[in-house]
C-alpha positions in Angstrom: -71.4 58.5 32.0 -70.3 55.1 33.4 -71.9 54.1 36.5 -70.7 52.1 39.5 -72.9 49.1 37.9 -71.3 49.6 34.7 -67.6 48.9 36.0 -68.6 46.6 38.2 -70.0 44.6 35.4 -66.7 44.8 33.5 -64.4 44.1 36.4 -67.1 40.6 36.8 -66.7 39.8 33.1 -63.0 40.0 33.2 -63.2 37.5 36.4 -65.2 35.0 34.8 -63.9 35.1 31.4 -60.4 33.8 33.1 -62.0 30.6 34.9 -61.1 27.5 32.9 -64.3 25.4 31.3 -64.1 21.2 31.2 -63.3 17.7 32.9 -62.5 18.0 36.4 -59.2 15.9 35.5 -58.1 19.1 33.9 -58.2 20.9 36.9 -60.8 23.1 35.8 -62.5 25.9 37.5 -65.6 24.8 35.9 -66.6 21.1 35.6 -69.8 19.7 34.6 -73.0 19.6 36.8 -74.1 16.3 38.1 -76.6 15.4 35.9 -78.6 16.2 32.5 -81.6 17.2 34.6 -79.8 19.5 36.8 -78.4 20.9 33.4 -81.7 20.9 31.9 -83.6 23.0 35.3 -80.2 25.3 34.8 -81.0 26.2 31.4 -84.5 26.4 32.4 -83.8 29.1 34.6 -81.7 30.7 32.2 -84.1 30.8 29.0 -87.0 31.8 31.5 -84.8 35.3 32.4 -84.0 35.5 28.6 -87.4 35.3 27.8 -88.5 38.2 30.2 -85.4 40.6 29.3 -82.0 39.8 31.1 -79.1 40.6 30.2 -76.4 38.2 29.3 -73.3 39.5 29.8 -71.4 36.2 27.8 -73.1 34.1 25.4 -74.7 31.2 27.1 -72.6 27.6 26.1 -73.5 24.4 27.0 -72.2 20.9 26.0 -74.0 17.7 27.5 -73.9 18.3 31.5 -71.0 21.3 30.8 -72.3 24.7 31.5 -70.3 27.6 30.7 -70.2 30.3 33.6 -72.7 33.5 32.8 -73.1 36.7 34.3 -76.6 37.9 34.0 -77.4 41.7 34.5 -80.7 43.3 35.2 -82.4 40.5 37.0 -85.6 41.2 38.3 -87.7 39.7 40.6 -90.5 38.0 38.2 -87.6 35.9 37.0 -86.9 32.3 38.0 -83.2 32.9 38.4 -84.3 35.4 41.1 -85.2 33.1 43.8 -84.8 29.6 42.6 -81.3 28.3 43.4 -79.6 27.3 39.6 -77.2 24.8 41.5 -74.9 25.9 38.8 -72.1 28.5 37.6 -74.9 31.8 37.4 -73.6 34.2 40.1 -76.2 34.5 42.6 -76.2 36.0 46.1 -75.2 39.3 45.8 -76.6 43.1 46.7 -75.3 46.2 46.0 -76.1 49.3 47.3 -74.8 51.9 49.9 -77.5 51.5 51.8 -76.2 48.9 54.5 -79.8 48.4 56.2 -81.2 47.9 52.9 -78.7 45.5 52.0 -79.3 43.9 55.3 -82.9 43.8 54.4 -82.5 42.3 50.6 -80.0 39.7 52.2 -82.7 38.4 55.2 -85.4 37.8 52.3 -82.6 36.3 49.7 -83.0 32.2 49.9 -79.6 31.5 49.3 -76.7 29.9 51.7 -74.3 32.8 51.4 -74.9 36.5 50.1 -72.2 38.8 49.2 -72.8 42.6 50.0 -71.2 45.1 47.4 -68.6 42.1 46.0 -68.8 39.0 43.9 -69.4 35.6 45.7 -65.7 34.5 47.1 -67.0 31.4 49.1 -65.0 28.2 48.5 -63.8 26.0 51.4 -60.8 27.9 52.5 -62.8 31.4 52.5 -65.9 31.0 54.9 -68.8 29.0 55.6 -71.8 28.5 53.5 -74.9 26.4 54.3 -77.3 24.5 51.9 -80.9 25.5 51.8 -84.0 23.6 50.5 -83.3 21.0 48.2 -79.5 22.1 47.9 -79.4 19.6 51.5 -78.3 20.2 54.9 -74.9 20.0 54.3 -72.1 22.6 55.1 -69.0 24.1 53.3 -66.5 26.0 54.8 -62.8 24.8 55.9 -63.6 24.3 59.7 -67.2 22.7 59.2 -65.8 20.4 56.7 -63.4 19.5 59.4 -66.5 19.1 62.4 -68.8 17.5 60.1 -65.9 14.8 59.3 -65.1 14.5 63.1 -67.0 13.5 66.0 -65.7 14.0 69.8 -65.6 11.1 72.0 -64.5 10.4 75.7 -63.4 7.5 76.7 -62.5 6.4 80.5 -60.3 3.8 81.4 -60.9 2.7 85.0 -57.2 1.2 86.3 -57.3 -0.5 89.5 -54.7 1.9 90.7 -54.8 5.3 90.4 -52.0 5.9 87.5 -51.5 9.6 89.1 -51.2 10.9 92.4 -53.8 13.5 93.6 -51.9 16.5 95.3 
């Protein structure tokens, strides 16, 4: 019998095997990360949940600082991809369950920026806001942070020496 899990991981599959992979000059979905160490912890992270049983729903590809997207099913707490942030295209941040306090529960402990509940991760700037945490900075994404963080208010008062308005 196919459970809930099992389509879901199909439908997820289907979504990432459509996102386009190289150079962001190609307008990719997927470009490279920023450096070869951050490619290097990635893979890190990756092998360390390979070595204690995950499963890898694509084959894992990398070429120099170009990491493919993967969907990893039955994560488990002992591994690193659990709770240290990959900085990269694994799909982290999500809970499903019918149980909406327990979700509630699972997303409080979760040390991640944004955590979708019964649903894959859909953030992006023009879908809602999501907050770095640790050593991901203190920066914000999200179309109307973006927008304060670029701005800042400022009043300025111009004394004439005549009134340039007539109080009623």
């Amino acid at each position: 019998m196919e459970t809930v899990a099992d389509v879901l991981v199909e439908k997820m599959k289907a979504k990432v095997a459509k996102l386009t992979v190289g150079p962001p000059e190609d307008d990719c979905d997927i470009t490279p990360v920023v450096s070869e160490s951050s490619a290097n912890f990635i893979e890190g992270l990756v092998k360390d949940a390979k070595e204690k049983g995950v499963t890898f729903c694509q084959e894992y590809t990398r070429d120099g600082n170009l990491i493919w997207p993967l969907l990893l099913d039955n994560v488990r707490p002992d591994m690193r991809i659990a709770w240290e942030e990959p900085f990269g295209l694994v799909f982290p941040g999500c809970v499903f369950t019918k149980d909406v306090n327990k979700a509630i529960l699972i997303s409080d402990a979760m040390e991640t920026g944004a955590v979708q509940i019964n649903s894959a991760p859909a953030r992006g700037p023009d879908h809602f806001p999501f907050q770095g945490l640790k050593d991901s900075g203190i920066e914000s994404q999200g179309i109307t942070n973006s927008i304060n963080m670029m701005t800042k208010i400022k009043s300025t008062v111009i004394n004439l020496p005549t009134p340039s308005y007539t109080m009623g």
